[in-house]
PAZAPA-4460 file (N, C-alpha, C; in steps of 0.05 Angstrom, whole numbers, plus 32768, in hexadecimal, padded with zeros to 4 digits):
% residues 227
    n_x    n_y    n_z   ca_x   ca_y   ca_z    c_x    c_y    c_z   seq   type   mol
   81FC   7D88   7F08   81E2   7D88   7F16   81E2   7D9C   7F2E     1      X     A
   81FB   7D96   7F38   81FC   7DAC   7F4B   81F7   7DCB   7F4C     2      X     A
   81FE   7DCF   7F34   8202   7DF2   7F24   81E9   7DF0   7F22     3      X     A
   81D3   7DE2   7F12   81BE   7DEB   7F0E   81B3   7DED   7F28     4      X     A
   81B1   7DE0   7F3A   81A1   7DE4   7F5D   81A4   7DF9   7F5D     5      X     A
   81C3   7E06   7F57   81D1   7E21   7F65   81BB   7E36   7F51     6      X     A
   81BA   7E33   7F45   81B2   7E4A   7F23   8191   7E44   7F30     7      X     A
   8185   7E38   7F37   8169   7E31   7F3E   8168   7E3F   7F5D     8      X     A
   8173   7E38   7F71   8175   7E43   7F80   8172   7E68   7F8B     9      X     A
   8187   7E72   7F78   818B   7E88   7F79   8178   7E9D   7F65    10      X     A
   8174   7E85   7F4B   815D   7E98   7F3F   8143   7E96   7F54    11      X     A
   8135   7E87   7F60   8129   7E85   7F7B   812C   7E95   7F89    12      X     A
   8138   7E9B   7F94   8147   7EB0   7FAA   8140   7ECD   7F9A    13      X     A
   814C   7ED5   7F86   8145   7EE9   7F76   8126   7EFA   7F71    14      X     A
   8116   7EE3   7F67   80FD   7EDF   7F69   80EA   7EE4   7F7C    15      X     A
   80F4   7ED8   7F94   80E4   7EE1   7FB0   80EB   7EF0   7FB7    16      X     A
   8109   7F04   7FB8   8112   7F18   7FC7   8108   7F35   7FB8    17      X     A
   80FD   7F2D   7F9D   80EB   7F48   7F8F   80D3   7F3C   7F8F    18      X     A
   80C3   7F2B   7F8C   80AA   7F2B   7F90   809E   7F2C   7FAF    19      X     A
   80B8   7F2D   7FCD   80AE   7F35   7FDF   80B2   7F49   7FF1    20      X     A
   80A1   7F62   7FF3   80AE   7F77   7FF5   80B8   7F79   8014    21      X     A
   80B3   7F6F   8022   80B8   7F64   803E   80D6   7F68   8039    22      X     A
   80E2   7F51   8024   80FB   7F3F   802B   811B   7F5B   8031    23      X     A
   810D   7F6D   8026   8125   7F88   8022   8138   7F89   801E    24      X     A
   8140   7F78   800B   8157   7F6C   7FFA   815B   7F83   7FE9    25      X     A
   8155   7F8F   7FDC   815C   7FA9   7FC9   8151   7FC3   7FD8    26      X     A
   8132   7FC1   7FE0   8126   7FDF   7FEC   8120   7FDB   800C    27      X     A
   812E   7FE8   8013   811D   7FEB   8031   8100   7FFB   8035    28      X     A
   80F6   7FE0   8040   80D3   7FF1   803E   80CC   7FE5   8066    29      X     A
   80B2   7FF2   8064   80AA   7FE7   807A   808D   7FDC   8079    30      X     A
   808C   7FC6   8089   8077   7FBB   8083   8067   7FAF   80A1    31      X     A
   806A   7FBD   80AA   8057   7FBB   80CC   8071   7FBB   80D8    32      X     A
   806B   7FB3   80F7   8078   7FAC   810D   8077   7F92   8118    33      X     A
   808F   7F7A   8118   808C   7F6D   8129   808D   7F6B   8146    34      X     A
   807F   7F61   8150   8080   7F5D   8171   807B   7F76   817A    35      X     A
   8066   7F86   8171   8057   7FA2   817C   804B   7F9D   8191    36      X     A
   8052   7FAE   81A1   803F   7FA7   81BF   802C   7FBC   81C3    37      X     A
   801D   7FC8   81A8   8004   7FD5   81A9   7FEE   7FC7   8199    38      X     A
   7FD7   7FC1   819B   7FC7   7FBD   818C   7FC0   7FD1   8172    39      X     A
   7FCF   7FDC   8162   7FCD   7FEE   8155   7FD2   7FE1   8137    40      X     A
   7FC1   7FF3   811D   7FC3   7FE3   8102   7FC4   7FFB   80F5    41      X     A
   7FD1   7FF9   80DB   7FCF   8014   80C9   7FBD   7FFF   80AD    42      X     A
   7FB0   8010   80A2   7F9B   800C   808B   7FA9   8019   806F    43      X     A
   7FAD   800E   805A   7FB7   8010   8049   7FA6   8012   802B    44      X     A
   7FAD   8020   801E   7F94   8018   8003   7FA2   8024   7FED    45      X     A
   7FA5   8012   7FD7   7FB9   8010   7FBD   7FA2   8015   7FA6    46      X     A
   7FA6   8022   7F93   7F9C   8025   7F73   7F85   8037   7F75    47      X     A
   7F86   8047   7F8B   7F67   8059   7F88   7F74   8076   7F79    48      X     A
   7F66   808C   7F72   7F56   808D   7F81   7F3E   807D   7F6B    49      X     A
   7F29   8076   7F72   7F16   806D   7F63   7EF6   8071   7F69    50      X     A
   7EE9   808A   7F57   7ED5   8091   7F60   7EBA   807B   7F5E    51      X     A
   7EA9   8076   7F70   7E94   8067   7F89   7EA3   8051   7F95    52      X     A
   7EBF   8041   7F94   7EBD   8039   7FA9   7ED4   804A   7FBC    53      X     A
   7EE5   8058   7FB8   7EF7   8069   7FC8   7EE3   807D   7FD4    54      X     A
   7ECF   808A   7FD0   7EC2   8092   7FE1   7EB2   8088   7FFC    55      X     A
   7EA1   806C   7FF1   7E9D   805A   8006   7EAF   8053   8020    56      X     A
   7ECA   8059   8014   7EDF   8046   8025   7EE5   805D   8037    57      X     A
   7EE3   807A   802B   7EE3   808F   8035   7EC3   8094   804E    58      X     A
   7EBA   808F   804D   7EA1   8097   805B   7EA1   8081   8073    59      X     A
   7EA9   8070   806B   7EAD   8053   8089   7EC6   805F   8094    60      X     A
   7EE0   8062   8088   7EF3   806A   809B   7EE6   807D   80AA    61      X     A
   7ED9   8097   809C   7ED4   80AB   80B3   7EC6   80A6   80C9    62      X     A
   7EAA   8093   80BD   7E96   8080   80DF   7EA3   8084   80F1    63      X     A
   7EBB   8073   80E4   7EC9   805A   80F9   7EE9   806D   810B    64      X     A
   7EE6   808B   80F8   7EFF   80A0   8107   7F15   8095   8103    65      X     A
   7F1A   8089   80EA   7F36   8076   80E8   7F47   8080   80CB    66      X     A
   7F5C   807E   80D4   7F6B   8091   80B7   7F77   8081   80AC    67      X     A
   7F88   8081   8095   7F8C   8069   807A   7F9E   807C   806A    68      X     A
   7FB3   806D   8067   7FC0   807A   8049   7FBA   806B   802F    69      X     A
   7FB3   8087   8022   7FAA   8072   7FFB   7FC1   8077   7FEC    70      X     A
   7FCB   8062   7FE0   7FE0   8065   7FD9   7FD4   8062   7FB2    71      X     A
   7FD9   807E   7FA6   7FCA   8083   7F8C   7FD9   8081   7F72    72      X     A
   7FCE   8077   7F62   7FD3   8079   7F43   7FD2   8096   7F3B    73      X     A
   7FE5   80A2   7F34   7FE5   80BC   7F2C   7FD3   80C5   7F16    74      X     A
   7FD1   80B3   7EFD   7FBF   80B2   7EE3   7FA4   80B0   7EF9    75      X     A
   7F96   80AF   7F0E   7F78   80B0   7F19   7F77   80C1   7F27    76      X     A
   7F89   80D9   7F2A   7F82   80E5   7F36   7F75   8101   7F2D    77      X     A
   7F78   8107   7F1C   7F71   8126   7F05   7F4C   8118   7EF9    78      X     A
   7F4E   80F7   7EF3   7F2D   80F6   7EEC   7F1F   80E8   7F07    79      X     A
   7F29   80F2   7F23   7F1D   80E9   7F3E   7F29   80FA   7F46    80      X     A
   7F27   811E   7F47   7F2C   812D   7F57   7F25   8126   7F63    81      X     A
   7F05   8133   7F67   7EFF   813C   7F87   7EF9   811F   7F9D    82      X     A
   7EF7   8102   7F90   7F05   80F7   7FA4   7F1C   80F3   7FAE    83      X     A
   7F33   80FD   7F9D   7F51   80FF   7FA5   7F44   8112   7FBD    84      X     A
   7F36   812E   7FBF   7F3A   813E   7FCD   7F2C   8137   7FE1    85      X     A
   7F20   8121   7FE1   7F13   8116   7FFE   7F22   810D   8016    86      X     A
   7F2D   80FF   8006   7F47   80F0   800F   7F55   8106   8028    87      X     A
   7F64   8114   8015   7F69   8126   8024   7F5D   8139   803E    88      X     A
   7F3E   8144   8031   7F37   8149   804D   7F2A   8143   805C    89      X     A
   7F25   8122   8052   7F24   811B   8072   7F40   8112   8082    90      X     A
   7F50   8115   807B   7F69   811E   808B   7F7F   80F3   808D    91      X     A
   7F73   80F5   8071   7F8A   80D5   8073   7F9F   80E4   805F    92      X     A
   7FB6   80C7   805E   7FCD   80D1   8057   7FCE   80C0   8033    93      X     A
   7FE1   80D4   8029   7FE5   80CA   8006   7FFF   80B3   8007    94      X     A
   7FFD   80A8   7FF6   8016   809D   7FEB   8019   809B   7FC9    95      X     A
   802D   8092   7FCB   8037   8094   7FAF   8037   8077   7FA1    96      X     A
   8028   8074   7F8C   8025   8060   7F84   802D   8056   7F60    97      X     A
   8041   8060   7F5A   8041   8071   7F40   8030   8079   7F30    98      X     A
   8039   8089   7F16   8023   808E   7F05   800D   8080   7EF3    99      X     A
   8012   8064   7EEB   8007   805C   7EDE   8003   803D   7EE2   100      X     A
   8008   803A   7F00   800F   801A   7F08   8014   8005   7EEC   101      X     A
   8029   800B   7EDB   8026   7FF9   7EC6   802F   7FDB   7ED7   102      X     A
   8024   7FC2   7ECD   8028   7FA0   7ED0   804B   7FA1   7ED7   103      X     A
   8055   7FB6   7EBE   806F   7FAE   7EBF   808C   7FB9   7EBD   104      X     A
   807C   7FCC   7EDD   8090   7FE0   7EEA   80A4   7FDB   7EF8   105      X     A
   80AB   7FC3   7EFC   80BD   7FB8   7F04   80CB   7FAA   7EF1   106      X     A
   80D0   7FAC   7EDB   80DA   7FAC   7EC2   80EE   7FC2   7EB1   107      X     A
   80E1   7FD6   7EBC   80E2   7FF7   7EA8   8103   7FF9   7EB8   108      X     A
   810C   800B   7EA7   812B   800F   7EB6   811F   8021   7EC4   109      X     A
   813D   802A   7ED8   8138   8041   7EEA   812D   805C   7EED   110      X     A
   813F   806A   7EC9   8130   8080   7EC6   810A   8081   7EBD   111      X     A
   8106   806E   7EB6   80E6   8065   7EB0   80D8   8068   7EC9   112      X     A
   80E3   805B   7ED9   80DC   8059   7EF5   80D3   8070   7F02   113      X     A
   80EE   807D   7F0C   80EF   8098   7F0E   80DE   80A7   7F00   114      X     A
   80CE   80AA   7EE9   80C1   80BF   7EDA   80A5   80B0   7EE2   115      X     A
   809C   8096   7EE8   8082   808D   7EE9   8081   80A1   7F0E   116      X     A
   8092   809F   7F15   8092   80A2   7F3A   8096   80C5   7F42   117      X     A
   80A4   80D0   7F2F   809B   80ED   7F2B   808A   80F9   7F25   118      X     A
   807F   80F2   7F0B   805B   80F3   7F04   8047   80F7   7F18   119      X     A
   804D   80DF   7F26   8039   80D5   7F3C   803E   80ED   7F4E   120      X     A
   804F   80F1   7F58   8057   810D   7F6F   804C   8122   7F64   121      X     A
   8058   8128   7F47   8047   813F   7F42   802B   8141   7F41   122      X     A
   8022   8132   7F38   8000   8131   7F3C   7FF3   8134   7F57   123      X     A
   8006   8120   7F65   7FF9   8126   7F7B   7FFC   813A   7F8F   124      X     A
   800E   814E   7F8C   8018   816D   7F8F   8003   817F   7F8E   125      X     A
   7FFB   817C   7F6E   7FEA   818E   7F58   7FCE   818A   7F6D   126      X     A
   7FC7   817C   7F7C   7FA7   8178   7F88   7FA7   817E   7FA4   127      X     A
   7FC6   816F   7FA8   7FC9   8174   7FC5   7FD3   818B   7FD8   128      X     A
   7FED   8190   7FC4   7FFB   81AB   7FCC   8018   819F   7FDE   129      X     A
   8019   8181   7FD7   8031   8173   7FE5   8034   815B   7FDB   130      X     A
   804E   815A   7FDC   805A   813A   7FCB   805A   8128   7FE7   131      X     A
   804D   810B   7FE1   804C   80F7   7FF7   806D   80F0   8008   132      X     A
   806A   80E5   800F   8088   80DD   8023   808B   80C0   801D   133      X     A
   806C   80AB   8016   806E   8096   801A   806A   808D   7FFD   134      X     A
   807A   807E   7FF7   8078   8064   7FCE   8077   804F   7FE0   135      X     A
   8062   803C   7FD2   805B   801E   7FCE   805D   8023   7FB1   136      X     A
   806D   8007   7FA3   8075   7FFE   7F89   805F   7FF5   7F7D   137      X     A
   8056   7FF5   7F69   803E   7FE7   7F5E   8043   7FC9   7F5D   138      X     A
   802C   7FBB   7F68   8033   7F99   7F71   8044   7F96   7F81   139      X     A
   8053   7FAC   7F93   8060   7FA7   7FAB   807B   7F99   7FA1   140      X     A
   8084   7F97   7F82   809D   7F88   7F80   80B0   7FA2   7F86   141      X     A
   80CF   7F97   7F89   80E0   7FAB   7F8B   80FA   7F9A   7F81   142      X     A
   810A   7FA6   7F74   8128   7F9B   7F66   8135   7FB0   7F64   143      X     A
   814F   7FAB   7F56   816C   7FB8   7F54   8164   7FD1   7F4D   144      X     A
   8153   7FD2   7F3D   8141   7FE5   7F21   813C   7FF7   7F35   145      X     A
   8126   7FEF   7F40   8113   8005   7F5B   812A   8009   7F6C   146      X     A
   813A   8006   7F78   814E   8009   7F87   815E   8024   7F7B   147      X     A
   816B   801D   7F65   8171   803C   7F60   8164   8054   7F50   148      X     A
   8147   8047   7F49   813B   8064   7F45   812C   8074   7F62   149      X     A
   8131   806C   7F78   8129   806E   7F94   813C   8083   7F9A   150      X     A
   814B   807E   7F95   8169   8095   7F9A   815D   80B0   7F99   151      X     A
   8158   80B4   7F86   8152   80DA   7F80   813E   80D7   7F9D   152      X     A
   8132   80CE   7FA2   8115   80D0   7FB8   811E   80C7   7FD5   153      X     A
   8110   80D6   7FE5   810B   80D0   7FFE   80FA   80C0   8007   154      X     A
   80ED   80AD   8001   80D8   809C   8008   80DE   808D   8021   155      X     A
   80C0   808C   8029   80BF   8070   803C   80B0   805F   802C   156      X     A
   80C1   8047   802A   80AD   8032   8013   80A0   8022   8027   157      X     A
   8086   8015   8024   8075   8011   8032   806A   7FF8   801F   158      X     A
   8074   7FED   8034   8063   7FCA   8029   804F   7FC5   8048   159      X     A
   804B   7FB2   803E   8034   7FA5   805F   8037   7F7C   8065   160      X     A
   802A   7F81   8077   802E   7F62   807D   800F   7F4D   8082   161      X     A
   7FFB   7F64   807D   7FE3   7F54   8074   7FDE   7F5C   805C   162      X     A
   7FD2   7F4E   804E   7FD0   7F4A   8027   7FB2   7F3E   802C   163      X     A
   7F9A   7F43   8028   7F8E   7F33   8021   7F85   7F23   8002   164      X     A
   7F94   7F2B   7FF6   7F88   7F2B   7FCE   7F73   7F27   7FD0   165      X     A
   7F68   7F47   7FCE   7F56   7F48   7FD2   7F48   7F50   7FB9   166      X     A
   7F56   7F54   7F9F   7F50   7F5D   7F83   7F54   7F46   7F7E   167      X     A
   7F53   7F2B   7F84   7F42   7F16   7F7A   7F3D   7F07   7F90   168      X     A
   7F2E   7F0E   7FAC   7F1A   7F00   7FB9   7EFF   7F04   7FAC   169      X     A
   7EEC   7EF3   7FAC   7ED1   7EE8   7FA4   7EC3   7F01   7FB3   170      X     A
   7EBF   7F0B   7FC9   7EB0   7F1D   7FD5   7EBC   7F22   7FED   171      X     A
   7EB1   7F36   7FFC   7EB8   7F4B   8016   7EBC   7F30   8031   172      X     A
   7EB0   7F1C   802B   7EB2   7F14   8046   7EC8   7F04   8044   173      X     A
   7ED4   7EF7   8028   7EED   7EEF   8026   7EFF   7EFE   8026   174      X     A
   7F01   7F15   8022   7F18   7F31   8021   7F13   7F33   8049   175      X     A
   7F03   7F39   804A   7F01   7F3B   8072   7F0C   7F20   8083   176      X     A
   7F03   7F0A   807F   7F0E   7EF4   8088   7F2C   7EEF   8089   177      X     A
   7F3E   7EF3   806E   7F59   7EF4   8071   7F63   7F05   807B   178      X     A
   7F58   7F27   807E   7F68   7F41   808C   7F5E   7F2F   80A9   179      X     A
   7F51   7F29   80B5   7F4B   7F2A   80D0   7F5C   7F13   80DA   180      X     A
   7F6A   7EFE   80C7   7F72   7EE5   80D2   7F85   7EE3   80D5   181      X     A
   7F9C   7EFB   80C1   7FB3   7F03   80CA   7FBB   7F18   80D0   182      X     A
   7FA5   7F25   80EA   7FAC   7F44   80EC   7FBC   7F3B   810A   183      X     A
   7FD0   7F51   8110   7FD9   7F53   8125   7FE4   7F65   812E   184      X     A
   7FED   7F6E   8147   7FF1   7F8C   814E   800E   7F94   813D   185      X     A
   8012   7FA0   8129   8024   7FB8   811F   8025   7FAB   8104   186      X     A
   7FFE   7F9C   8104   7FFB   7FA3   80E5   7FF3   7FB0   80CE   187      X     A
   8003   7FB1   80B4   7FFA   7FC9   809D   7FF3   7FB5   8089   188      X     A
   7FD5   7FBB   808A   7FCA   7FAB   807D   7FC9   7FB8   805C   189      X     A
   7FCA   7FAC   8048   7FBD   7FB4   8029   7FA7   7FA6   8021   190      X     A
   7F96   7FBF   8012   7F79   7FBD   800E   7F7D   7FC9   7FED   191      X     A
   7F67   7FCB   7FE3   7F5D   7FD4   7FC8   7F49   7FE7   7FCB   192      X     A
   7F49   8004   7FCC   7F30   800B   7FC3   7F1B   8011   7FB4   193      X     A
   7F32   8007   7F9D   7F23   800B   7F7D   7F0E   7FF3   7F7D   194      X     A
   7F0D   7FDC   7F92   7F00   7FC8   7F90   7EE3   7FBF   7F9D   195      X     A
   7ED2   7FBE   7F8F   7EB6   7FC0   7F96   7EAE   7FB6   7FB0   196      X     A
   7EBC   7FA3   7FBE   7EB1   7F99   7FD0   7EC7   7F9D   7FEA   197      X     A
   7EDB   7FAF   7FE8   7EE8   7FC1   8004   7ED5   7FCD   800E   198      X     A
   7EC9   7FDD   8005   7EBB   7FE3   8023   7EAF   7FDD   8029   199      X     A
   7EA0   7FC8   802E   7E92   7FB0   8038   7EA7   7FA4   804C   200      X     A
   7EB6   7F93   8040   7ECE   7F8E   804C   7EDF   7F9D   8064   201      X     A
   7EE2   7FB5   8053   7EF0   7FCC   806C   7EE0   7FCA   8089   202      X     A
   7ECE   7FC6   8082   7EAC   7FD3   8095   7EB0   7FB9   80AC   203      X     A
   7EAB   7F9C   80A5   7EBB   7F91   80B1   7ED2   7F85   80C6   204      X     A
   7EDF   7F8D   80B5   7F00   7F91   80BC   7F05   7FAD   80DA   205      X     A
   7EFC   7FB8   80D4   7EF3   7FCC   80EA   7EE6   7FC8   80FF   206      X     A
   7ED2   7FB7   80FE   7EBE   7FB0   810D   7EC7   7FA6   811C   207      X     A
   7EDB   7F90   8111   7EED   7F72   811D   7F05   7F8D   8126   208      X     A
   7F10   7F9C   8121   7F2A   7FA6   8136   7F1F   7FB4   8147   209      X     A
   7F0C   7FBD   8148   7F08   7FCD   8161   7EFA   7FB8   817C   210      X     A
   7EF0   7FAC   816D   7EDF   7F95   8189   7EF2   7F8B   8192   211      X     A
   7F0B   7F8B   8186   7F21   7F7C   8185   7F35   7F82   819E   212      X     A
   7F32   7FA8   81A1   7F45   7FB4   81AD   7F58   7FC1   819F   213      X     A
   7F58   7FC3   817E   7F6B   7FCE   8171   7F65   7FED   8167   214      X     A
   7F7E   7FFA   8165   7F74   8013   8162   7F7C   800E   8140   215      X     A
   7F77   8021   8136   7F81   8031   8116   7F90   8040   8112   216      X     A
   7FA5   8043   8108   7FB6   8057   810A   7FBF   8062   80F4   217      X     A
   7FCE   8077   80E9   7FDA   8086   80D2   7FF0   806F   80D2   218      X     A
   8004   8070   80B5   8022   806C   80B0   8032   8074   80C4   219      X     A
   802C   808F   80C1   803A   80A1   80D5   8048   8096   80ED   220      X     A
   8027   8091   80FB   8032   808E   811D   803B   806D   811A   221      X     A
   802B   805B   810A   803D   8046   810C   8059   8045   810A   222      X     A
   8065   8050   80FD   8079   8051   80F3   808E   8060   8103   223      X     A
   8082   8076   811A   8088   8083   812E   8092   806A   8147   224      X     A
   8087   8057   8148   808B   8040   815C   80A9   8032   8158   225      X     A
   80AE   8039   8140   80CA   8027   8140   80E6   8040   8148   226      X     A
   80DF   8058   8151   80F5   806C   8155   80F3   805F   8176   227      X     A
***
């Protein structure tokens, strides 16, 4: 009885330490700042690019003078040029999100890995004229697998510490309600832009950090706070 606790236990342990990318048990990522003594948040956005709502999301950040890294599916970016190229000039930052976000890329051995996450660079090279610095894993899992196809690469892996699931909240004011309830200073929030009702949401969410006292910030400079 005891062995099985142990065998339950540890498959447990296993389980949460890849399904949470926080835990940095295999990848070191970063995922905000605790105990930041700036009011400051970085904006995050996974699976775009996706033409009418990545533009929307694009036209509120600029209102609002606030910059965002999209972290892109390589396969959307050649049939959503010229919103890939928006992205860019209005002056936010890329990430790498592999090529084809398959369900079950955290599955694929290493070299699979490696070829979905090179893809992705190259494409996004081909538009941009530069390979990103920053990979988020598709679904944010990470294991042994992702661990050593990371090797060839220099990445900053980039998880966050507000989630709203917001690709299955009911509407914008339930996607806004959870970013706002656990936002806090040296947070990196993840959003969806492929999803109809972000920028509604975003629009929001904005509204609420600045009345707030919070600024917006790039990866970059957040990430500048911990040197």
């Amino acid at each position: 009885m005891v062995y099985i606790i142990i065998i339950i236990l540890i498959f447990a342990f296993l389980v949460w330490s890849a399904a949470d990318i926080s835990s940095g048990i295999y990848v070191k990522t970063f995922c905000g700042i605790k105990n930041c003594d700036e009011k400051v948040v970085s904006l995050t956005f996974d699976d775009g690019p996706e033409s009418g709502t990545t533009e929307k999301v694009l036209e509120i950040l600029k209102r609002y003078d606030a910059k965002a890294t999209f972290f892109c599916i390589g396969k959307k970016i050649e049939p959503n040029s010229e919103v890939f190229k928006q992205i860019i000039t209005f002056g936010h930052t890329l990430g790498n999100h592999s090529f084809r976000h398959n369900d079950n890329f955290s599955l694929l051995l290493p070299s699979r890995m490696r070829e979905e996450i090179e893809r992705c660079q190259a494409e996004i090279k081909k538009y941009a004229g530069y390979e990103p610095r920053f990979f988020r894993p598709p679904l944010g899992v990470t294991n042994p697998m992702l661990a050593i196809a990371l090797r060839k690469f220099r990445f900053d892996v980039i998880g966050w510490n507000v989630r709203p699931f917001d690709t299955s909240a009911k509407d914008a004011k339930e996607v806004s309600r959870r970013v706002i309830s656990k936002i806090k200073p040296g947070a990196v929030v993840l959003l969806h832009d492929r999803m109809p009702h972000t920028p509604e949401a975003l629009e929001t969410i904005l509204d609420w950090l600045y009345a707030n006292g919070y600024r917006v910030v790039p990866l970059e400079e957040m990430m500048s706070r911990l040197k």
